[in-house]
LUMROMI-635759 format. One record per residue (C-alpha): z, x, y; residue number from 0; residue in three letters. Coordinates in pm, 1 decimal. Each point is the difference from the previous one (the first is absolute). Last residue first. Example, Ala and Ser with C-alpha at 12.3 -4.5 7.8 and 13.67 -1.06 7.14 Angstrom:
2
<node <714.0, 1367.0, -106.0>, 1, "SER">
<node <66.0, -137.0, -344.0>, 0, "ALA">
***
This chain:
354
<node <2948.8, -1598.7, 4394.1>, 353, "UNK">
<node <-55.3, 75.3, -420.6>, 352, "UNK">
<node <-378.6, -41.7, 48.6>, 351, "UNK">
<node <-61.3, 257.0, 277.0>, 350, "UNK">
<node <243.3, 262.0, -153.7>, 349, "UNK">
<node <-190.2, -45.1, -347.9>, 348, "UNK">
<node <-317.4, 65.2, 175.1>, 347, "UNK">
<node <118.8, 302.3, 205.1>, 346, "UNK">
<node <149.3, 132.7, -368.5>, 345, "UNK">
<node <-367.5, -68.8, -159.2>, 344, "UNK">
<node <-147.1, 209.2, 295.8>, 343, "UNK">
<node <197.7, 279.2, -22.7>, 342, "UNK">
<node <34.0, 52.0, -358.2>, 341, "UNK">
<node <-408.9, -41.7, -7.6>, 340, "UNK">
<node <-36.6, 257.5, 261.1>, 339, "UNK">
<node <218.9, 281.3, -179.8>, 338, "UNK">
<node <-298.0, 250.7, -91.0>, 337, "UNK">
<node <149.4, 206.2, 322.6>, 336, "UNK">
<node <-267.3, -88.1, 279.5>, 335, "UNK">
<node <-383.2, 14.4, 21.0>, 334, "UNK">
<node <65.4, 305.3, 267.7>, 333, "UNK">
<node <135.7, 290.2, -229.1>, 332, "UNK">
<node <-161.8, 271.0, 117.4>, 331, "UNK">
<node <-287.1, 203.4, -98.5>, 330, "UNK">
<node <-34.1, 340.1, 174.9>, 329, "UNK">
<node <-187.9, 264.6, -143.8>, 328, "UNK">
<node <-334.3, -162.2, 113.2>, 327, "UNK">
<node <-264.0, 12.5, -251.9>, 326, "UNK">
<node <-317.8, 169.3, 115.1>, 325, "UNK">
<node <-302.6, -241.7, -13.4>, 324, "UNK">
<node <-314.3, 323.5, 30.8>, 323, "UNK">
<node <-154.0, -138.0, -377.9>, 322, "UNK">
<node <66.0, -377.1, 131.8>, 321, "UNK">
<node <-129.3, 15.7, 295.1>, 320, "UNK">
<node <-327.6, 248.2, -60.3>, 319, "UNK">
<node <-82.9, -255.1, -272.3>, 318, "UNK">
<node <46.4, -342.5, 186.9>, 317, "UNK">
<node <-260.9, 172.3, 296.4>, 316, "UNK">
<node <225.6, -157.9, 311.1>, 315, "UNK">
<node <-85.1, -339.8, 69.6>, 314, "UNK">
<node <171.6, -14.8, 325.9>, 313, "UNK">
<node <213.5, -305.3, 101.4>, 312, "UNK">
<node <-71.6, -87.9, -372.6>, 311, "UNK">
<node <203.9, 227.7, -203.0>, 310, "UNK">
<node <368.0, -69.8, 79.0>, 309, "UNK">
<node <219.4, 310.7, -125.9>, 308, "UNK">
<node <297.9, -8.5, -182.5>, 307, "UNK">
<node <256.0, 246.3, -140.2>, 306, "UNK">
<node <39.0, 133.4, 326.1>, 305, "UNK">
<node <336.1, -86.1, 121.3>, 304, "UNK">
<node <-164.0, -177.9, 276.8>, 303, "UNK">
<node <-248.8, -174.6, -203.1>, 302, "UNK">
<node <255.1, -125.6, -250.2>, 301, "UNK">
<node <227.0, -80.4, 273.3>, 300, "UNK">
<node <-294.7, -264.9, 125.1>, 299, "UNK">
<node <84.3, -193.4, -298.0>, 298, "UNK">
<node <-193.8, -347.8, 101.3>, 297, "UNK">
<node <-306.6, 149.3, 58.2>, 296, "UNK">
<node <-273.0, 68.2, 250.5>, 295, "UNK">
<node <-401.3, 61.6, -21.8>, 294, "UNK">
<node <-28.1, -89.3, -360.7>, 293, "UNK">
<node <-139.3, 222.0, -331.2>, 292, "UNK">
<node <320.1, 162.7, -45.2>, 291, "UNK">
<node <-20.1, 394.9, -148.1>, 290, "UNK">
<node <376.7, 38.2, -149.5>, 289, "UNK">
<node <128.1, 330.0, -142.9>, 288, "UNK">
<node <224.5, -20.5, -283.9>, 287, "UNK">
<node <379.1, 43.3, 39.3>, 286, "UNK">
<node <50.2, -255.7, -271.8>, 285, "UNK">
<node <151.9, -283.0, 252.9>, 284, "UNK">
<node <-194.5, 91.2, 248.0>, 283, "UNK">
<node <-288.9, -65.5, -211.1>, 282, "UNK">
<node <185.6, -362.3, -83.0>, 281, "UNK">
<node <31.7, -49.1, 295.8>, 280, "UNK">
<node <-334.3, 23.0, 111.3>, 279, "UNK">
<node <-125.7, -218.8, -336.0>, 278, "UNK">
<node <232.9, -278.7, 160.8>, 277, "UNK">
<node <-229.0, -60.6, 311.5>, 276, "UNK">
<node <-299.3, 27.3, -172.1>, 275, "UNK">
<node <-323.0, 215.9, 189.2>, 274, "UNK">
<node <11.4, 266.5, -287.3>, 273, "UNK">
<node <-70.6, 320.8, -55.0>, 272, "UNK">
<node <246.4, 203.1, -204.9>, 271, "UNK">
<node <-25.9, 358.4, -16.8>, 270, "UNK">
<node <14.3, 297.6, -292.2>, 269, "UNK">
<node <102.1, -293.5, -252.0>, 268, "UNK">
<node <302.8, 103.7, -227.5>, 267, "UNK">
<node <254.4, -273.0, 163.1>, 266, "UNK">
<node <-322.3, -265.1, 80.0>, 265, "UNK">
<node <-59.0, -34.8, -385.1>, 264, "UNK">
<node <346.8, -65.9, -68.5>, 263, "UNK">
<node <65.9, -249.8, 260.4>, 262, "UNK">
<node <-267.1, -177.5, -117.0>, 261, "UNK">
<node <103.8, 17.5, -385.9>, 260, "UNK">
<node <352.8, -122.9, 88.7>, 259, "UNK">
<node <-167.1, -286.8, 233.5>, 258, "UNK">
<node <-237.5, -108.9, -303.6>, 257, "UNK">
<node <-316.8, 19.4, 92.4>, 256, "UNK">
<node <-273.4, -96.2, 216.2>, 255, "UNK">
<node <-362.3, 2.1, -177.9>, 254, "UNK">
<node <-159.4, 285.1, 8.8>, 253, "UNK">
<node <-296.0, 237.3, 142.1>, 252, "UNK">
<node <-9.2, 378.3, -81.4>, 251, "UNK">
<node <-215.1, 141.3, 320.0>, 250, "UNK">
<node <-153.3, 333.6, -65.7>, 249, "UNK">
<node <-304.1, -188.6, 32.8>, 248, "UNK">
<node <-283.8, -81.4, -335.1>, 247, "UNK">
<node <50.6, -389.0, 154.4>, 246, "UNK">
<node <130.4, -35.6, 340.4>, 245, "UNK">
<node <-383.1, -117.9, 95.4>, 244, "UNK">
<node <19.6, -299.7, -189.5>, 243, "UNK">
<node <305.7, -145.1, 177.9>, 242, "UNK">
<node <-153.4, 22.3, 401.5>, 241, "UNK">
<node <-245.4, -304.5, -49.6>, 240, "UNK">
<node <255.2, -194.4, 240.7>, 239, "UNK">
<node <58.9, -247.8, -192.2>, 238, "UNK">
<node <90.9, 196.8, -289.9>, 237, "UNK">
<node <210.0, 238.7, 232.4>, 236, "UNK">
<node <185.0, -319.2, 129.4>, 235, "UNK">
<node <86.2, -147.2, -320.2>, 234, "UNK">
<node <190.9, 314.7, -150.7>, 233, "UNK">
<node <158.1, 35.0, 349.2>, 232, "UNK">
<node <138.3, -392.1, -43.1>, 231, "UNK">
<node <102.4, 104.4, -354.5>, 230, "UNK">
<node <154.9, 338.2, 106.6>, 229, "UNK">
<node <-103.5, 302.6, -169.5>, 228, "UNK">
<node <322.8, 284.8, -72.4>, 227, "UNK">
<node <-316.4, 289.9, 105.8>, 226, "UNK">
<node <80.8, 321.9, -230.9>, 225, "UNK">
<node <-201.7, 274.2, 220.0>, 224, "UNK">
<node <-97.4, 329.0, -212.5>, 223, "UNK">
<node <-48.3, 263.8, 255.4>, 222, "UNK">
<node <-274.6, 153.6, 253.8>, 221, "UNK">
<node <30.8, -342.3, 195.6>, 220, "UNK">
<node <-321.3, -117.9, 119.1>, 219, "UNK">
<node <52.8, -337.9, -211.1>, 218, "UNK">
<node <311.2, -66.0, 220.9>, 217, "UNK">
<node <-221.7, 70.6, 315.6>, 216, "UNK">
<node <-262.1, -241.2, -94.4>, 215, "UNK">
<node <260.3, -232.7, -135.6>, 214, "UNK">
<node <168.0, -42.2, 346.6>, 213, "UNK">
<node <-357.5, -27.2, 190.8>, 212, "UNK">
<node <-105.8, -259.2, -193.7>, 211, "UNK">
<node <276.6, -206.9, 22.2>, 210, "UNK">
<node <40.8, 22.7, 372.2>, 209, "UNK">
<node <-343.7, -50.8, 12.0>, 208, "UNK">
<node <-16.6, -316.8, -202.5>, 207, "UNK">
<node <335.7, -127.9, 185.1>, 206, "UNK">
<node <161.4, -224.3, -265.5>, 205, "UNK">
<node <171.6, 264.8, -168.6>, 204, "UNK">
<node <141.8, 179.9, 286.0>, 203, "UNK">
<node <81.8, -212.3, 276.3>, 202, "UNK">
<node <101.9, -268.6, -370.8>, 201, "UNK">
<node <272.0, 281.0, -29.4>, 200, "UNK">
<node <-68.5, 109.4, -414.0>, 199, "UNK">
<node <-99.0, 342.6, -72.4>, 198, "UNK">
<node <246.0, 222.7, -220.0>, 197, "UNK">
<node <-53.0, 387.4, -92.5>, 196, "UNK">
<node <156.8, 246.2, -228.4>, 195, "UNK">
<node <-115.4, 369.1, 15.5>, 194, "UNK">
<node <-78.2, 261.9, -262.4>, 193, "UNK">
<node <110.0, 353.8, -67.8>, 192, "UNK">
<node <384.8, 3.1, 27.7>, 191, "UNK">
<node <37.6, -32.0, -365.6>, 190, "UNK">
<node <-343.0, -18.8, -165.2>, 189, "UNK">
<node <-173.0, -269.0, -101.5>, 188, "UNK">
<node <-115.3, -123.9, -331.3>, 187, "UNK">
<node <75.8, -401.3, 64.0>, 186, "UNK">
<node <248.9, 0.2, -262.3>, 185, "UNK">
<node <148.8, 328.2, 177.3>, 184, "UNK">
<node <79.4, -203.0, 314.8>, 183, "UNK">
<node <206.0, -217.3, -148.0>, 182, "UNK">
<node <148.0, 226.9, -268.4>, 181, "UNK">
<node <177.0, 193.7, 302.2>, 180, "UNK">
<node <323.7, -288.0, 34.1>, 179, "UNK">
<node <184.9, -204.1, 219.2>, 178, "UNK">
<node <245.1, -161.5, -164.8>, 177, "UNK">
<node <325.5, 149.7, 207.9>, 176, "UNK">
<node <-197.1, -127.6, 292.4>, 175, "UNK">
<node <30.1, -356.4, -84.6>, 174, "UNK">
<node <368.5, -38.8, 137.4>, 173, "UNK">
<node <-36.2, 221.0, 290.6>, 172, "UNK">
<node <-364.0, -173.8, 112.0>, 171, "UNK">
<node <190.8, -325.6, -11.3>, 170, "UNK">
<node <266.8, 110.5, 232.7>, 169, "UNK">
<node <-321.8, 182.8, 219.3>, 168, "UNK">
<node <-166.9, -370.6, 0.9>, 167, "UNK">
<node <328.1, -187.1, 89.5>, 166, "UNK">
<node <-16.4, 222.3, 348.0>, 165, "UNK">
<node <328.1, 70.1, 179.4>, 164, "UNK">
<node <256.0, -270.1, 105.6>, 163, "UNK">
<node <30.5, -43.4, 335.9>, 162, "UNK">
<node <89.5, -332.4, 85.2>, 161, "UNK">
<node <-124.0, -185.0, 306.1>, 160, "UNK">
<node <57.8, -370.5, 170.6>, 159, "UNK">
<node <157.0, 153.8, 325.0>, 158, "UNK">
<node <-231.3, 254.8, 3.1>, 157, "UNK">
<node <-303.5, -214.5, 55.4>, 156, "UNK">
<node <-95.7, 35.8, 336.0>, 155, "UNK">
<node <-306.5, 118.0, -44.9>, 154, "UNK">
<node <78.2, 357.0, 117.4>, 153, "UNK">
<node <301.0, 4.5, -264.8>, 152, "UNK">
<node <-252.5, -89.9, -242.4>, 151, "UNK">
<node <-251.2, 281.6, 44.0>, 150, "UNK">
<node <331.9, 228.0, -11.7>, 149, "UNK">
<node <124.7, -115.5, -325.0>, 148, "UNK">
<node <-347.0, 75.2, -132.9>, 147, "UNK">
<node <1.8, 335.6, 125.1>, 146, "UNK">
<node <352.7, 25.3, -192.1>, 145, "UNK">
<node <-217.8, -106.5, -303.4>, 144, "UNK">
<node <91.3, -278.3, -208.5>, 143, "UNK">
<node <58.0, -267.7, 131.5>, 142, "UNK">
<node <194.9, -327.3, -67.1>, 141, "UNK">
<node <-56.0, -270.1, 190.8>, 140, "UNK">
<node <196.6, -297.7, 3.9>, 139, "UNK">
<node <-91.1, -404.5, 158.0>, 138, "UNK">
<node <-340.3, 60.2, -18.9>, 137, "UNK">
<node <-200.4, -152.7, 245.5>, 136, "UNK">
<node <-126.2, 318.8, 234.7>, 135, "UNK">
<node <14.1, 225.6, -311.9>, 134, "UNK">
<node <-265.3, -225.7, -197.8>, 133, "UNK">
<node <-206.9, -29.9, 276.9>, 132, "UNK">
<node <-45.2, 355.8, 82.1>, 131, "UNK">
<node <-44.9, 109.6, -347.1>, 130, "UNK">
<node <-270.3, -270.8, -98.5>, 129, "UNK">
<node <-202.7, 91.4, 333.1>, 128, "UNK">
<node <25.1, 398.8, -128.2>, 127, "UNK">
<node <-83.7, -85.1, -378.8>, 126, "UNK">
<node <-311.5, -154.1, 179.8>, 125, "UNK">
<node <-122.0, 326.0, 145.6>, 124, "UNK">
<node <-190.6, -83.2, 308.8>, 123, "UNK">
<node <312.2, -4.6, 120.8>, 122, "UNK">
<node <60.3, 387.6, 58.6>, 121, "UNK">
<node <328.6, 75.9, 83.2>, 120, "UNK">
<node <87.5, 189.8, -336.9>, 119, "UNK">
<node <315.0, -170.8, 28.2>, 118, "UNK">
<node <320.9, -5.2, -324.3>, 117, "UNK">
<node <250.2, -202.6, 193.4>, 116, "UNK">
<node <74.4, -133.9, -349.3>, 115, "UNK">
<node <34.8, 114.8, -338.4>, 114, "UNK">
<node <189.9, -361.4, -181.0>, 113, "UNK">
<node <10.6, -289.5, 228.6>, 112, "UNK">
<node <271.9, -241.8, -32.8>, 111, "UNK">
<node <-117.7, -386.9, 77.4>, 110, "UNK">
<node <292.3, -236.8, 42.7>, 109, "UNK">
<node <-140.4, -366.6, -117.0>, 108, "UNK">
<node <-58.5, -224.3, 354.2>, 107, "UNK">
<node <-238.9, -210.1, -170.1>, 106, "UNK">
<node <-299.9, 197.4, 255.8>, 105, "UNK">
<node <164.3, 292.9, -115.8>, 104, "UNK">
<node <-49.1, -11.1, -363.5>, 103, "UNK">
<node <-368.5, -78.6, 22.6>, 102, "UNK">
<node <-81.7, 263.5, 263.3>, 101, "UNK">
<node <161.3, 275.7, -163.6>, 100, "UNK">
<node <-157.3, -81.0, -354.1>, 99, "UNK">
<node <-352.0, 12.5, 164.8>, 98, "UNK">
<node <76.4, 320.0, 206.3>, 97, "UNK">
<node <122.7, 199.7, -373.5>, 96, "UNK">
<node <-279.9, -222.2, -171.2>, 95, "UNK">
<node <-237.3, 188.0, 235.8>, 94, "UNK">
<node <90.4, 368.2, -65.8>, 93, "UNK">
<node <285.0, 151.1, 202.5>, 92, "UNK">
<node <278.2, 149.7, -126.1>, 91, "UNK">
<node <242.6, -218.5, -210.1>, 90, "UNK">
<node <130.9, -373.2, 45.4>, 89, "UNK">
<node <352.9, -119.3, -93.6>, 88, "UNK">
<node <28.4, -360.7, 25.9>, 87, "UNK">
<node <421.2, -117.0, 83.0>, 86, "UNK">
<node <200.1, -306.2, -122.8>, 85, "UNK">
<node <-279.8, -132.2, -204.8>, 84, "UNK">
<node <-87.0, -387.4, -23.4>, 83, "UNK">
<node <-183.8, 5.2, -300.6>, 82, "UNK">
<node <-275.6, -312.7, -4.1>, 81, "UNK">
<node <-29.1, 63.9, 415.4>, 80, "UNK">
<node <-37.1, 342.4, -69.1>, 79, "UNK">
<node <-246.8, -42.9, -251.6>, 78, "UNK">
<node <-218.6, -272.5, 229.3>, 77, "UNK">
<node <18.4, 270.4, 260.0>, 76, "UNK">
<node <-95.8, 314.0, -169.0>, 75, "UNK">
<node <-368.9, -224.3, -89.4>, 74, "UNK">
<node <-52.4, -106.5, 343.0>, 73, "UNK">
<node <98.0, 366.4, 142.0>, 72, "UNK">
<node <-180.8, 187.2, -285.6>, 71, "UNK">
<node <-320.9, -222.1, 29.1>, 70, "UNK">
<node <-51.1, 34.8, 384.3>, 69, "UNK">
<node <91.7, 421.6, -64.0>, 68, "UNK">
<node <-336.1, 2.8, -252.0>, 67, "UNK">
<node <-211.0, -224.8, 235.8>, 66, "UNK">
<node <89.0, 197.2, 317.5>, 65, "UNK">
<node <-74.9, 329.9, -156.0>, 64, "UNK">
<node <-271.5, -117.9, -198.3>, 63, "UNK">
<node <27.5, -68.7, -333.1>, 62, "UNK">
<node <154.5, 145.2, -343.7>, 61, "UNK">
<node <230.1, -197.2, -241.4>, 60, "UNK">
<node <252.4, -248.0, 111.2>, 59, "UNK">
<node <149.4, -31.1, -382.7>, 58, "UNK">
<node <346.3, -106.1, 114.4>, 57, "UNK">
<node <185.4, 167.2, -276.0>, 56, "UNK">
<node <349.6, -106.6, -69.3>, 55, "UNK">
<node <346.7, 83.3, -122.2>, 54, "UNK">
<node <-160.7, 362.9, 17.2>, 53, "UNK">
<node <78.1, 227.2, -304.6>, 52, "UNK">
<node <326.7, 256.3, 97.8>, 51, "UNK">
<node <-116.1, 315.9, -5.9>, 50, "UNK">
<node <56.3, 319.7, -198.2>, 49, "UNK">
<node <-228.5, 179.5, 218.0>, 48, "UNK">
<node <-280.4, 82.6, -314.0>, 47, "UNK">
<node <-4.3, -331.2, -133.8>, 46, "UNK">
<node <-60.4, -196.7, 367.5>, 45, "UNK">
<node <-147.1, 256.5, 150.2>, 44, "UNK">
<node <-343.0, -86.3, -290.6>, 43, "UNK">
<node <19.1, -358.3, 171.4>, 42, "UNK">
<node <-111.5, 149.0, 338.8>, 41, "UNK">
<node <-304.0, 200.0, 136.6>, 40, "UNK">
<node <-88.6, 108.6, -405.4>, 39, "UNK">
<node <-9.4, -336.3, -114.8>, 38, "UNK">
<node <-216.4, -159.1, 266.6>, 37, "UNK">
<node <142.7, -275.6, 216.3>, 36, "UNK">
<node <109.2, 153.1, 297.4>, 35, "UNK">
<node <90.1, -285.9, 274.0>, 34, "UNK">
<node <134.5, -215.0, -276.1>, 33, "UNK">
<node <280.5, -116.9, 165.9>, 32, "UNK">
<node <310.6, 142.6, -226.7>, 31, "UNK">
<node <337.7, -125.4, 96.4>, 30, "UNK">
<node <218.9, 170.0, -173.6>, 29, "UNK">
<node <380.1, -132.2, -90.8>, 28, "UNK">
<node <386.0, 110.1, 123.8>, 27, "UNK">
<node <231.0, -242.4, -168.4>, 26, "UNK">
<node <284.2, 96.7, 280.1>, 25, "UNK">
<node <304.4, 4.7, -203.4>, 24, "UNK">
<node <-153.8, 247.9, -277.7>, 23, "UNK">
<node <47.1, 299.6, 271.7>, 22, "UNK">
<node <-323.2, 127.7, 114.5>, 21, "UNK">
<node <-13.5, 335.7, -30.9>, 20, "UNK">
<node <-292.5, -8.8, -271.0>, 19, "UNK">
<node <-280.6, -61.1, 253.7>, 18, "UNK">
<node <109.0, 215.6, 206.7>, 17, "UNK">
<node <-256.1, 329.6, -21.8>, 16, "UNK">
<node <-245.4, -208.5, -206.7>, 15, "UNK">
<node <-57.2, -242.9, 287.1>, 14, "UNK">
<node <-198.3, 319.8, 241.0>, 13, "UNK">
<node <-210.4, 118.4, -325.2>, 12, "UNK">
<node <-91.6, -394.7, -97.5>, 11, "UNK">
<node <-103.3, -53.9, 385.7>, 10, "UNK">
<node <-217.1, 299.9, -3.0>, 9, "UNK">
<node <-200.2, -166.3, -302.4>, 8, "UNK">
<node <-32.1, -345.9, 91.2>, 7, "UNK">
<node <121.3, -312.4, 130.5>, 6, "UNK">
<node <312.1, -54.2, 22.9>, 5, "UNK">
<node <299.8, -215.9, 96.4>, 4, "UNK">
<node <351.6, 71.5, -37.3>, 3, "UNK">
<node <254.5, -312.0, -47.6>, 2, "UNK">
<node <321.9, -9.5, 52.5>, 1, "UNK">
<node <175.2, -320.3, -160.7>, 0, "UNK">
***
């Protein structure tokens, strides 16, 4: 048994590249923790990704850092101990991804790690501390990014690497033939006349000023502003008395969707501002220009290239960056060849036949 353990949303985007490689033989099953719990973060991937339905759900819910990872680990454990897998494939870097890591190798269960060596180096991130750990006791890394390769290779951690390109730009491939204008139309927009945001890094959401200050300047915007609401950001802004005054705004506030409609949105969005990890990509992805709300990120090409630009080091007026953003001409290929799944299922087939 193989068995691929998730948690939420950018897990689900990462699995659906491979998830139906596996060859019959190996009874590949999902693991879901619970670690996203609303509909939109996670079950709704499940239907739209052509995904297998987890074997189990482990219901851990929403905590504190330490609380939340405590429960994946004692939880993972008493499933792997029930299942015995040959080999626990973990993805990216959220919580259950470290949780699930720890459990299988403390019994000793190969651990294969799907987009590692990604580094922002900053650990006050805790994606960052779950990425670190998970590479240093995995037993096979596959990256994808060349810069990731590198960050590895530094580590010491060539030995025990595969590069594979990125699951999520595989995915992205398959669901971009969907992708469609009526999205943005419903919402009476115009194409190329609006921007897409996403809040959610608790440095950001849980930080009144922070918070505060990143609505202010979304809400300054001279353009229609469709804001994909997180649950934890939702919460935040009511307790932080900021929700009532993005009402009458050119802010158009709703619940995360579907990943097709997401992805459509952000491809006939003017910018995309974000401070996710996977939203990035996915910009780069659609040759839209990227505004990060963070300091550092984990696709430093994307800055280089120019497709990307992190917003906080400065706070540069939002408007005057995004209307003077000139697209590069340049946009190479750097997520990989839309072949990571292929790669990684035939490195996990060569690891179980020897």
């Amino acid at each position: 048994m193989i068995v691929s353990v998730v948690g939420g949303r950018p897990n689900l985007i990462k699995l659906a590249a491979l998830s139906n490689l596996f060859p019959s033989k190996f009874n590949h099953v999902v693991l879901h923790t619970g670690q996203h719990y609303d509909y939109e973060l996670s079950q709704i991937f499940f239907s739209e990704l052509n995904l297998p339905m987890p074997d189990a759900n482990l219901g851990v819910g929403s905590s504190t850092q330490a609380i939340q990872t405590s429960r994946i680990i004692v939880a993972c454990e008493k499933y792997f101990l029930q299942k015995n897998p040959k080999i626990v494939l973990v993805y990216g870097d959220m919580n259950s991804t470290l949780g699930a890591a720890i459990a299988a190798a403390k019994l000793n269960i190969p651990v294969f790690h799907i987009e590692s060596g990604t580094r922002s180096f900053d650990r006050s991130i805790p994606e960052e501390v779950n990425r670190i750990i998970v590479d240093h006791i995995s037993t096979i890394l596959f990256t994808p990014t060349k810069t990731a390769l590198g960050n590895l290779s530094r580590e010491g951690l060539k030995k025990r690497t595969i590069h594979s390109g990125d699951t999520t730009y595989e995915t992205f491939l398959n669901v971009g033939k969907k992708l469609s204008e009526g999205y943005y139309k419903n919402l009476n927009l115009e194409r190329f006349n609006y921007c897409l945001a996403t809040v959610h890094r608790p440095s950001n959401t849980d930080n009144k000023n922070n918070l505060n200050f990143i609505f202010n300047g979304l809400s300054s915007l001279k353009r229609p502003v469709v804001v994909l609401l997180h649950p934890r950001t939702k919460k935040m802004l009511i307790k932080f008395n900021i929700f009532k005054n993005l009402k009458n705004s050119n802010l158009i506030i709703i619940s995360p969707v579907k990943y097709t409609e997401s992805l459509s949105l952000q491809k006939y969005a003017e910018a995309i501002i974000t401070d996710s990890s996977g939203v990035q990509k996915e910009a780069y992805f659609l040759k839209v220009p990227c505004i990060t709300f963070r300091n550092t990120t984990e696709w430093p090409e994307t800055i280089s290239l120019g497709w990307n630009h992190l917003w906080f080091p400065k706070k540069e007026n939002l408007n005057k960056l995004i209307t003077e953003f000139n697209k590069p001409i340049v946009h190479p290929t750097i997520f990989g060849n839309g072949k990571a799944g292929k790669i990684i299922v035939q490195a996990i087939t060569d690891f179980l036949e020897k």
